[in-house]
N, C-alpha and C positions, 0 to 999 in steps of 0.2 A: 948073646943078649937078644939077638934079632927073632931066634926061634921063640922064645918064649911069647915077645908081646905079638908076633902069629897065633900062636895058640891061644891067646886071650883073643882077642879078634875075632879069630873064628868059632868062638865058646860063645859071645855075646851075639853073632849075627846068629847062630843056631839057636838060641833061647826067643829072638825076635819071632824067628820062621818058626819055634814051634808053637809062641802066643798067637801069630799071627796064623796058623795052620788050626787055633782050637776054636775061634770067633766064627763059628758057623752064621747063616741067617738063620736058622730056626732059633739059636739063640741070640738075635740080634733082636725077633719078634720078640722072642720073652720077655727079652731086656725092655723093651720098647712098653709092652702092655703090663709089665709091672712098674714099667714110672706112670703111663698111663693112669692105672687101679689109685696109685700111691696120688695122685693129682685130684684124679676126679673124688677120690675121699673126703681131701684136704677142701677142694670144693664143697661137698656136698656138708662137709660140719660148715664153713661159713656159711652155707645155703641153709644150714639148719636154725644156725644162729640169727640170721636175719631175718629166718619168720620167726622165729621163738620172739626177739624185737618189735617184729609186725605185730605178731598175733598178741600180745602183749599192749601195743600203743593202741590197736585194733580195740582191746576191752577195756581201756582208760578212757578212747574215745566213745566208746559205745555205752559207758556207764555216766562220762557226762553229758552226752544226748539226751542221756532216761533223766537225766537231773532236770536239763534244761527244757526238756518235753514237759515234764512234770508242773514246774516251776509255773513256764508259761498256760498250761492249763490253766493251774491254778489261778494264774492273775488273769485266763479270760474270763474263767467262770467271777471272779470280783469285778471284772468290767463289767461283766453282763449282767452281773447281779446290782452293782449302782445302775448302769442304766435302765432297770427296772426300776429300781426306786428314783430315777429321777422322773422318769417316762411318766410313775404315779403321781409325783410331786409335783410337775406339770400341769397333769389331768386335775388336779386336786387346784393346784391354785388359777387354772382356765377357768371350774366351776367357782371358784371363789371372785374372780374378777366377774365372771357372768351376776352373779351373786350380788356381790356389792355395786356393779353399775345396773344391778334393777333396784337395790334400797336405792341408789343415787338419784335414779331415778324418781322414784317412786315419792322419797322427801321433796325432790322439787317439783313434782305436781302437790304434794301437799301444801308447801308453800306457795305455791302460785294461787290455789284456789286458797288458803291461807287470807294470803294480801285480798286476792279478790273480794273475799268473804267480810273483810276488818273495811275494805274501801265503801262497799257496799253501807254496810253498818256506819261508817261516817259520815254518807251521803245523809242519810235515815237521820241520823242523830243532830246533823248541823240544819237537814230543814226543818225537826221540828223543836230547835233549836231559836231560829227564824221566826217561825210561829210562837213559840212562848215568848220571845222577848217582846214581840209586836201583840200580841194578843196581852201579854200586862202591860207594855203602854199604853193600849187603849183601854184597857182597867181604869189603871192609873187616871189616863185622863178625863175619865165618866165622871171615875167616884170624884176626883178635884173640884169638875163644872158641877156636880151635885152637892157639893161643898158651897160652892160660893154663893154668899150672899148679894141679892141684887137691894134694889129701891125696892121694889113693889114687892118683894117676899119671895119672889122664886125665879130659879135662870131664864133668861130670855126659852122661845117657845122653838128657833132655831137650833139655839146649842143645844138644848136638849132632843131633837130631830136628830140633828148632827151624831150625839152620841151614840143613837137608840140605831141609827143605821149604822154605824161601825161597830156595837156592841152584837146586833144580828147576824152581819156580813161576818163579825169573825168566828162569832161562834155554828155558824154554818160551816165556816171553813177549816174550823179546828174542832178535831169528833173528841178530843183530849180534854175539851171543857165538859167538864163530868157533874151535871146541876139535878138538883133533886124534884120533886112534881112541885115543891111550895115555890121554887127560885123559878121552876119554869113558868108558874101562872104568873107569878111576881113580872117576871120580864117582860109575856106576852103582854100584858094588861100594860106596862111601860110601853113598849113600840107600838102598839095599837093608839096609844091616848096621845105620843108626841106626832104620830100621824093624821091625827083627829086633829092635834093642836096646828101641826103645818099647812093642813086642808084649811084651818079656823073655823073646822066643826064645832069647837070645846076651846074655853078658854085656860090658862093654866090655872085659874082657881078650883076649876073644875073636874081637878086631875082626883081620881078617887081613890088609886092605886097610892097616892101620894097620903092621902090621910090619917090621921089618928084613929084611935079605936073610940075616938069622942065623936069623932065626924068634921072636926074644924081642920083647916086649913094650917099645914108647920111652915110657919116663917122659915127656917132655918133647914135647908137641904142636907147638911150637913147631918145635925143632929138630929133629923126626922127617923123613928121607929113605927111600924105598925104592930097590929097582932101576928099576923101573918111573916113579919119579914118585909123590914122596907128596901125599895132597891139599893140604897144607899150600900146597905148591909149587907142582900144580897149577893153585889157586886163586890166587897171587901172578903165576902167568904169564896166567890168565885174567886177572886186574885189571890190569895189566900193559899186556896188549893191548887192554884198554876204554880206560887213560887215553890210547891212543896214537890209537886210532880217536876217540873225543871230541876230543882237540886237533884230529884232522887236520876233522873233522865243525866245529868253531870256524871254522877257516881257512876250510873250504870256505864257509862262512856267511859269513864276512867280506869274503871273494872277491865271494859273490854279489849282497852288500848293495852293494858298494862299484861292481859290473859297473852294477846295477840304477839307483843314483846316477847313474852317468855317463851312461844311457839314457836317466831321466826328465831331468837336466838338459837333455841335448843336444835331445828330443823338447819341453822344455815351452820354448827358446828357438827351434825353430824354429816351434810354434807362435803363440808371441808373435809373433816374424816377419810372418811369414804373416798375423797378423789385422791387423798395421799397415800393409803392401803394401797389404792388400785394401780398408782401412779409406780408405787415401792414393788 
């Protein structure tokens, strides 16, 4: 039994020696550079696969670049395009405020010389205003003292001086008393004859102006007429025509108060306007 498992023994250490007698190095290199080949393959398909993934992420990134390039273009060009039309809408309402602050202007010099204009015209209006009240008082008071009856037939030779110089002095003063050539001789021939009377050139019988177209003497101042026009009458048509020229001198006033109204109203709401526009 001994010989046999020898001969197994030395059948398996000869099979070792002749595997191990056939392992040259030239076939160790073989061995070596075809795991080598086999590696660097297996490499180089991952290596392929990972750009194929690159190249790949590469133009999903590169196609939403062109998107977002795009996109963003587009919304500069609509920035830039509102800001042109705000840039104009700007300019457009600069010239509008320049605009409406010279109407603004422009209405409150009109109402300033407006008011001045209307003040002015008051001034006007209330002095000869002054003047017709005081020039028909002393109407008034002529024709009264030419009314009244005295003793002796006619007003004392004073009050009638009295008159005849406030009747002259006002109608010197006031160019509005408007008397025709018969009222003016009528008058002069009056202040000439109570000045003759004041002097005691002429007594008042001897007033001519005073007369009838008989030649006698009118008891009654009052109710005395000539041909011509007695002063009585005279003086009732001058005052006459004062209270006709004062009413119409009222109207006109009222007229103007009332023109001037509607100007400053209309001027101080388009101002208001105007400053809320320019304010907005």
């Amino acid at each position: 039994m001994a010989a046999p498992r020898i001969l197994l023994t030395w059948a398996a250490l000869s099979c070792v020696c002749a595997n191990v007698a056939d392992v040259t190095p030239m076939t160790k290199v073989v061995q070596l550079l075809g795991d080598l080949k086999t590696q660097l393959e297996e490499d180089g398909q991952k290596e392929a696969e990972n750009y194929n993934e690159y190249n790949h992420w590469c133009d999903l990134e590169s196609q939403a670049s062109k998107v977002t390039i795009g996109d963003t273009r587009a919304k500069i060009e609509d920035i830039e395009s509102f800001l042109e039309e705000q840039e104009a809408f700007r300019s457009k309402l600069a010239s509008e405020i320049e605009e409406t602050a010279g109407e603004i202007s422009g209405n409150e010099n009109d109402l300033a010389e407006a008011k001045a204009q209307r003040s002015n015209e008051h001034k006007v209006y209330m002095a000869a205003e002054s003047e017709y009240v005081q020039g028909i008082d002393q109407l008034e008071h002529a024709i009264e003292v030419m009314a009244k009856k005295q003793p002796g037939g006619a007003p004392p030779a004073a009050d009638l001086f009295t008159v005849a110089s406030k009747l002259k002095h006002a109608l010197e003063k006031n160019p509005d008393f408007q008397i025709n050539g018969q009222e003016e001789q009528t008058l002069d021939n009056f202040f000439r004859t109570t000045q003759m009377m004041q002097t005691q050139q002429v007594a008042p019988q001897a007033m001519s102006f005073l007369q009838t177209g008989q030649g006698v003497m009118a008891s009654d101042y009052g109710d005395y007429q000539s041909q011509g026009g007695g002063v009585a009458s005279t003086l009732q048509g001058i005052l006459d025509k004062q209270k006709v020229n004062r009413e119409t001198a009222m109207q006109e006033e009222q007229k103007s108060a009332n023109a001037f109204s509607m100007v400053e109203q209309s001027l101080t709401t388009e101002i208001s306007d105007g400053m809320k526009s320019m304010n907005e």
